[in-house]
C-alpha positions as CSV (number, residue, x, y, z in Angstrom):
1,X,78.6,138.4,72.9
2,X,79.1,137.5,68.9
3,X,82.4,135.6,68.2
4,X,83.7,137.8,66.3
5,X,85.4,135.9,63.7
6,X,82.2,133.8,62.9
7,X,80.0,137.1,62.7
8,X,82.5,138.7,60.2
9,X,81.9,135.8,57.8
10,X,78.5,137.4,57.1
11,X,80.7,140.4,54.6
12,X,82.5,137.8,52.0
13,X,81.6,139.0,49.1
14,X,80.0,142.6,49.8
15,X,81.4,145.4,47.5
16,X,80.2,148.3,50.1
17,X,80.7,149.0,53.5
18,X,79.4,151.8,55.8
19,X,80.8,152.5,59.1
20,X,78.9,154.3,62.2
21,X,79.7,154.7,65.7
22,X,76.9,155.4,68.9
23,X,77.6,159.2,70.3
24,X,78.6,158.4,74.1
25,X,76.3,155.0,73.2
26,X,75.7,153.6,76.7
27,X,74.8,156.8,77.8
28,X,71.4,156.6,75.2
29,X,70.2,153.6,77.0
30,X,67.8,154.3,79.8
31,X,68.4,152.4,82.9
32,X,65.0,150.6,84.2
33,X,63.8,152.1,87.3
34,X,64.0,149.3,89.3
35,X,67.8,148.8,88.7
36,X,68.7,152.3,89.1
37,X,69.4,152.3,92.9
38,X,72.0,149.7,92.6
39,X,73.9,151.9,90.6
40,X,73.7,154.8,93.0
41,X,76.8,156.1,94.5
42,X,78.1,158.6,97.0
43,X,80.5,161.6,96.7
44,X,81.1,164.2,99.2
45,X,78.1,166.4,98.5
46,X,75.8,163.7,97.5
47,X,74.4,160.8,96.5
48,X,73.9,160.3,93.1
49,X,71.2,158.0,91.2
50,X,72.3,157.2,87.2
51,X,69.0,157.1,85.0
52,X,71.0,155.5,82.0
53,X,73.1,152.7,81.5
54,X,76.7,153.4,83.0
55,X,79.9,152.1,81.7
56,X,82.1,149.5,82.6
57,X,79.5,147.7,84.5
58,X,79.3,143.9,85.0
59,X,77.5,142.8,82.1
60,X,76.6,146.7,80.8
61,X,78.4,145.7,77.4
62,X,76.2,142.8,77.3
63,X,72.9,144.4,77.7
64,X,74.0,147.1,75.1
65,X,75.1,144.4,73.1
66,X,71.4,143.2,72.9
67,X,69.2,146.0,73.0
68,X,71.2,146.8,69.8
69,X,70.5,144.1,68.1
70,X,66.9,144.3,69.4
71,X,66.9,147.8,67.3
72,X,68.1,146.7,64.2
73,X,67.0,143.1,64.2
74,X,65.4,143.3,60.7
75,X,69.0,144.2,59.1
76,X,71.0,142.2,61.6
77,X,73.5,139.3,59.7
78,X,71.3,140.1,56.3
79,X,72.8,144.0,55.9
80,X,74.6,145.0,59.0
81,X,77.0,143.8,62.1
82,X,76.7,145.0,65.5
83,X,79.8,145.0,67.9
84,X,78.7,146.6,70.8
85,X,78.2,150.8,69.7
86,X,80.5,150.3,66.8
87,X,78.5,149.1,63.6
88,X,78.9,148.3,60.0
89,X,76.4,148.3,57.5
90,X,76.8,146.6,53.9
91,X,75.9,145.6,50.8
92,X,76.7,143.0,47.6
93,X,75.6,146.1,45.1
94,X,75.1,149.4,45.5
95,X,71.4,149.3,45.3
96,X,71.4,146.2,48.4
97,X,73.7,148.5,49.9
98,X,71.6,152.0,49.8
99,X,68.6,150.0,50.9
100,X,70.3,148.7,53.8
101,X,71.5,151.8,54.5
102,X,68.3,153.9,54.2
103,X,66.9,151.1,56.5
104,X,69.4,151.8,59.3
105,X,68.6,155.2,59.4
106,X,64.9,154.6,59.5
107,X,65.7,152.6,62.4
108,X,68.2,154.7,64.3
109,X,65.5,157.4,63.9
110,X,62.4,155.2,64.9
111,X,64.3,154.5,68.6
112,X,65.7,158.5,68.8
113,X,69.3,156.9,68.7
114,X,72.3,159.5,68.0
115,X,75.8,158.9,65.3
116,X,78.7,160.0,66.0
117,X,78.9,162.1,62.8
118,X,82.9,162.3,63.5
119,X,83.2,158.6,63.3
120,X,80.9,157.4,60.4
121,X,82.0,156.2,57.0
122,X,79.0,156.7,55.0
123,X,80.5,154.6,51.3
124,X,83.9,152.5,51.3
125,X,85.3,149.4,49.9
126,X,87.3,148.8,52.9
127,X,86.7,150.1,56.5
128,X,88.5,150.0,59.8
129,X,86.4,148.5,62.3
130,X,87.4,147.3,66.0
131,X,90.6,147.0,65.2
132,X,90.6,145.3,61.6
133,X,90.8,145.9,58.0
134,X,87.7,145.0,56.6
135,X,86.0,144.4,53.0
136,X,84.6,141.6,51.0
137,X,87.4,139.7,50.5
138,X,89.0,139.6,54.0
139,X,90.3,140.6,56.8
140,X,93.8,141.8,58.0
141,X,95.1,143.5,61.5
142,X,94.9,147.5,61.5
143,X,98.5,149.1,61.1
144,X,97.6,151.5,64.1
145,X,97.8,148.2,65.8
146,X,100.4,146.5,64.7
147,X,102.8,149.4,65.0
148,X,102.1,149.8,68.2
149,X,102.9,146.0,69.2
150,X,105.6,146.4,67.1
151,X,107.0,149.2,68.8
152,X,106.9,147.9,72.0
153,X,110.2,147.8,74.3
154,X,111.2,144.7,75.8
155,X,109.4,143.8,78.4
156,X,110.9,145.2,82.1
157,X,108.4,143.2,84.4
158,X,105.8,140.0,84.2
159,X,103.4,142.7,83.9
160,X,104.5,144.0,80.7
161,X,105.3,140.6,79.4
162,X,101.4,139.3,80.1
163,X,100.3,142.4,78.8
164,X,102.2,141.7,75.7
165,X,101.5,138.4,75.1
166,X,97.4,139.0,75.6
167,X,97.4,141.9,73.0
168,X,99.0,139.3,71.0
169,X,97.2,136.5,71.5
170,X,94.2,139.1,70.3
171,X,95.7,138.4,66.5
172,X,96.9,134.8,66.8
173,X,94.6,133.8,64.0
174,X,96.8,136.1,61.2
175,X,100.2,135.1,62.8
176,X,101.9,132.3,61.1
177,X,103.1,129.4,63.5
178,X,102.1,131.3,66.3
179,X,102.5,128.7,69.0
180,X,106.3,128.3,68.0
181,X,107.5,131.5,67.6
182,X,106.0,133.1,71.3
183,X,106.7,129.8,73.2
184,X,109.6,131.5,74.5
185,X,108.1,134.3,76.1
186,X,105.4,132.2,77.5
187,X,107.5,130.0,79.3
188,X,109.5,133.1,80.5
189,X,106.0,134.4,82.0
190,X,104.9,130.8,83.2
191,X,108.6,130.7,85.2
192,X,108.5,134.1,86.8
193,X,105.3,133.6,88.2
194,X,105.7,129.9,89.6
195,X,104.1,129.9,93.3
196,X,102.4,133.3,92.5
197,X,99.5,135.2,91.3
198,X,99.1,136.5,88.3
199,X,96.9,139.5,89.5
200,X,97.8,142.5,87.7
201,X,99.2,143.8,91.1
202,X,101.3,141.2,91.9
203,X,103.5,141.0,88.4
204,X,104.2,144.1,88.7
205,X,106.8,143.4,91.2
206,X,108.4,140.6,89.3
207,X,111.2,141.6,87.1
208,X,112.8,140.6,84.4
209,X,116.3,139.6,83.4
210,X,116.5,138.5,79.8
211,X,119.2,135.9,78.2
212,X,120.8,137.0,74.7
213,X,118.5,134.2,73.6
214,X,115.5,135.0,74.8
215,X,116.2,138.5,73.0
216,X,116.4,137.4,69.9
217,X,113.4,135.2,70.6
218,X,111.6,138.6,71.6
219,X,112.8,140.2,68.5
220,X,111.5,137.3,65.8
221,X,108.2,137.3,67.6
222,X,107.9,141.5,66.7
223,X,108.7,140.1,63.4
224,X,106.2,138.1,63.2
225,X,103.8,140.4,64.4
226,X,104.6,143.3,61.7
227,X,104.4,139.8,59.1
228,X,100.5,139.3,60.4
229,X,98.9,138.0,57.0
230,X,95.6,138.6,55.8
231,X,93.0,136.2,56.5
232,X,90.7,135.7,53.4
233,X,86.9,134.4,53.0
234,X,86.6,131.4,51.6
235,X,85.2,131.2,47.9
236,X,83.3,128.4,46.6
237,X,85.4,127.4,43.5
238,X,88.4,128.2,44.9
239,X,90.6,125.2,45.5
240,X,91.3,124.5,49.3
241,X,94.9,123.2,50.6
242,X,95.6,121.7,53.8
243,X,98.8,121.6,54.9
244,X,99.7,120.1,58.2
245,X,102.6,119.4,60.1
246,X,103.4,117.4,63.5
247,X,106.1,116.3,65.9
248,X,107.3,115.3,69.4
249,X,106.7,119.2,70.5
250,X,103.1,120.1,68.6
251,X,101.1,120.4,65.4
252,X,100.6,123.1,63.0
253,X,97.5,123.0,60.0
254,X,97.7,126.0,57.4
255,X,94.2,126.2,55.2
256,X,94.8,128.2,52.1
257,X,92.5,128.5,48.7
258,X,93.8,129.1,45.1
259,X,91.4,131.2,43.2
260,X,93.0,130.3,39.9
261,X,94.8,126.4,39.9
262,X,97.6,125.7,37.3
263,X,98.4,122.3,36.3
264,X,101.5,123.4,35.1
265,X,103.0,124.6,38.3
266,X,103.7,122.9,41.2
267,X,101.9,123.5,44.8
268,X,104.3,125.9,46.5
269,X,103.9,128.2,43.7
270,X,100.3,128.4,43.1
271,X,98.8,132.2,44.8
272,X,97.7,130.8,47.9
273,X,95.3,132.9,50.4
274,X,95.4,132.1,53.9
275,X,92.2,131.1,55.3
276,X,93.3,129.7,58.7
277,X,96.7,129.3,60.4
278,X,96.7,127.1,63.9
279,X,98.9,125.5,66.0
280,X,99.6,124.0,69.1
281,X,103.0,123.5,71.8
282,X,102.7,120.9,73.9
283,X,103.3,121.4,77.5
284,X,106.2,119.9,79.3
285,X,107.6,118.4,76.3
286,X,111.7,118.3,76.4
């Protein structure tokens, strides 16, 4: 698969964005003869032979992945972005953009594909798209998302708490000192599960008692989350800042860039964007 963030590079700049989504999208791939016995399976009044693609799969997301971008190689990275059956289409000016556009239709047409009419943004400046604000200048998380992160009760079992802390670990890049602020809960998670597995099934069963402390540890990292900053492109004549920080327990770098640099003011007050936030906890540090 595409890493994402790298891939999403390819929209700095644009000024439109269209939006389309594949109607039952795995379903519209056929499944080659050969392969379509391994699929078969058995209910109680039959056996039953798929002749396209099904879902879920080993590696059906990854075969998706790439007959899509066999379809629409000639716009791929130059006038579109492909994430599976969700994809984007875009343009620096509105004529780049119609011509990208009338291209993806030629192309959806050429190989009998089917839109979700429902789920397609045809002109915008900004879409939503897996999850993420998007336009030409940046990115930033989805409120739909964040809300519900946000909104989440304190975790009752390991289960909920590794839950929790991959769904959060999905928008670590927009979070601000990331590292320092869920250390907490994942040394909670690393000491409920010492001498066990951390199979889905088997954290279930392990609850949780929390400390005032680790509350309130719980509570800033919600804050945190609802805090989640935009993550802008980088711009050529933009001035970059690097600002780093380390210690006995871990590092931190922050990359921002200042569009417009005054002399006259000092660093801390100059309108940074953030272009990367990272950091790291060391283990078994005390």
């Amino acid at each position: 698969m595409p890493h994402f963030s790298i891939i999403l590079r390819h929209v700095s700049g644009v000024k439109f964005i269209a939006k389309f989504d594949m109607f039952k999208g795995f379903w519209q791939i056929m499944l080659a003869e050969e392969c379509q016995e391994m699929f078969s399976f058995m209910t109680h009044d039959g056996v039953y032979t798929p002749l396209r693609v099904p879902q879920g799969a080993t590696d059906s997301a990854l075969h998706f992945q790439n007959q899509m971008q066999t379809v629409y190689k000639p716009l791929l990275y130059k006038g579109a972005l492909i994430w599976i059956d969700d994809i984007i289409v875009y343009g620096r000016t509105e004529e780049d953009f119609l011509a990208n556009l009338r291209l993806f239709y030629e192309l959806t047409a050429k190989h009998r594909l089917k839109l979700n009419a429902k789920k397609s943004v045809l002109m915008a400046f900004e879409v939503s798209w897996c999850g993420r604000i998007i336009d030409g200048q940046g990115i930033r998380q989805g409120p739909e998302r964040l809300s519900a992160l946000v909104s989440l009760p304190l975790p009752q079992t390991a289960a909920d708490l590794q839950r929790f802390l991959c769904a959060c670990n999905w928008i670590r890049d927009s979070i601000v000192d990331f590292a320092r602020v869920f250390e907490p809960m994942q040394s909670k998670l690393n000491g409920a599960l010492v001498n066990r597995s951390r199979k889905k099934y088997s954290t279930r069963a392990v609850a949780l008692t929390w400390a005032e402390d680790e509350r309130v540890a719980y509570s800033f990292a919600l804050q945190a989350i609802a805090a989640s900053a935009k993550l802008y492109f980088p711009e050529d004549k933009a001035t970059i800042c690097l600002l780093t920080d380390a210690s006995d327990y871990g590092w931190s770098i922050i990359l921002t860039q200042v569009r417009d640099w005054r002399n006259d003011i000092p660093v801390e007050e100059q309108a940074h964007e953030l272009l990367i936030c990272q950091g790291v906890r060391y283990i078994d540090v005390t």
